[in-house]
C-alpha positions in Angstrom: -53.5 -64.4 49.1 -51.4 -65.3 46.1 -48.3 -62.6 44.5 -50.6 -61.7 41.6 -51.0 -58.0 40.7 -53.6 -55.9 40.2 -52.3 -55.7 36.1 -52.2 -60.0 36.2 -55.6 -60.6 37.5 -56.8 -57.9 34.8 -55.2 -58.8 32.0 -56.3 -62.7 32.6 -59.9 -61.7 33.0 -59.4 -60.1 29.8 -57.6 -62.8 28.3 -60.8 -65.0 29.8 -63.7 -63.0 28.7 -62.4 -62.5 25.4 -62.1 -66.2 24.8 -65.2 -66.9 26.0 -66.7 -64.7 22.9 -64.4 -66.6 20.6 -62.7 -63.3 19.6 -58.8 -62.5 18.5 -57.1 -59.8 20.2 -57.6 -57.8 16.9 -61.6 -58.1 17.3 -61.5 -57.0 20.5 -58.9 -53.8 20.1 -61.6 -53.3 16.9 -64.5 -53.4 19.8 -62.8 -51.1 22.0 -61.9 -48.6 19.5 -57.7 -49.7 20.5 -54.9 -50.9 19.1 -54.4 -54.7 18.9 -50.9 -54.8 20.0 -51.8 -52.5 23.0 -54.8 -55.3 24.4 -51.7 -58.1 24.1 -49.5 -55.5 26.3 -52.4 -55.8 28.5 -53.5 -59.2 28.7 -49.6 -59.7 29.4 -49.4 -57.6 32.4 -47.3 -55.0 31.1 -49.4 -51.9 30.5 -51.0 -50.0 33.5 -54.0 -48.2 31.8 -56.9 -45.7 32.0 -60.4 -45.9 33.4 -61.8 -44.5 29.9 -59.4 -47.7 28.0 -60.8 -50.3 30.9 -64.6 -48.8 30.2 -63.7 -49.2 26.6 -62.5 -53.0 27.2 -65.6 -53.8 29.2 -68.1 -52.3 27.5 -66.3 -54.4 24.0 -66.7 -57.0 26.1 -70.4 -56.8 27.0 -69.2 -56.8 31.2 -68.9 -55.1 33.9 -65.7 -53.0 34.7 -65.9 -55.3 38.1 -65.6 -58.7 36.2 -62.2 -57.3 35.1 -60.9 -56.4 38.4 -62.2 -59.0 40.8 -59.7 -62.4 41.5 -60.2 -65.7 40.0 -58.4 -69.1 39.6 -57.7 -70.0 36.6 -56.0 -73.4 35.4 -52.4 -73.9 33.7 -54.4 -73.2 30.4 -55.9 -70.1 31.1 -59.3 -71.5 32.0 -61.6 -70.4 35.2 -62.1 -72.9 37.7 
């Protein structure tokens, strides 16, 4: 097992799913009824947030609240592999 946190393995599936619908930060904050600087805090590992703001995020993000928390590998560019 790798040193990533909880808050790095969320805020990359974030980072990953949101890409994957070709949307900005801003669209996605829009989505989740948030503020776009607070789903860059996020994605960056730096905010530790609620179950009602991760429901918010996944539901914005047509997923599952488990797709958010669950490992993956990702390459030096942010992709999954």
């Amino acid at each position: 097992m790798d040193d990533k946190t909880i808050l790095e393995i969320f805020g990359e599936n974030i980072r990953f799913y949101r890409k994957k619908l070709n949307i900005s930060q801003e669209e996605l904050a829009f989505r989740a009824n948030l503020h776009r600087t607070y789903i860059g805090m996020i994605e960056r590992a730096e905010k530790n947030i609620t179950l009602l703001n991760i429901q918010k995020i996944a539901n914005a993000l047509k997923i599952e609240i488990t797709d958010l928390v669950t490992r993956s590998n990702f390459d030096d560019n942010g992709r999954r592999i």
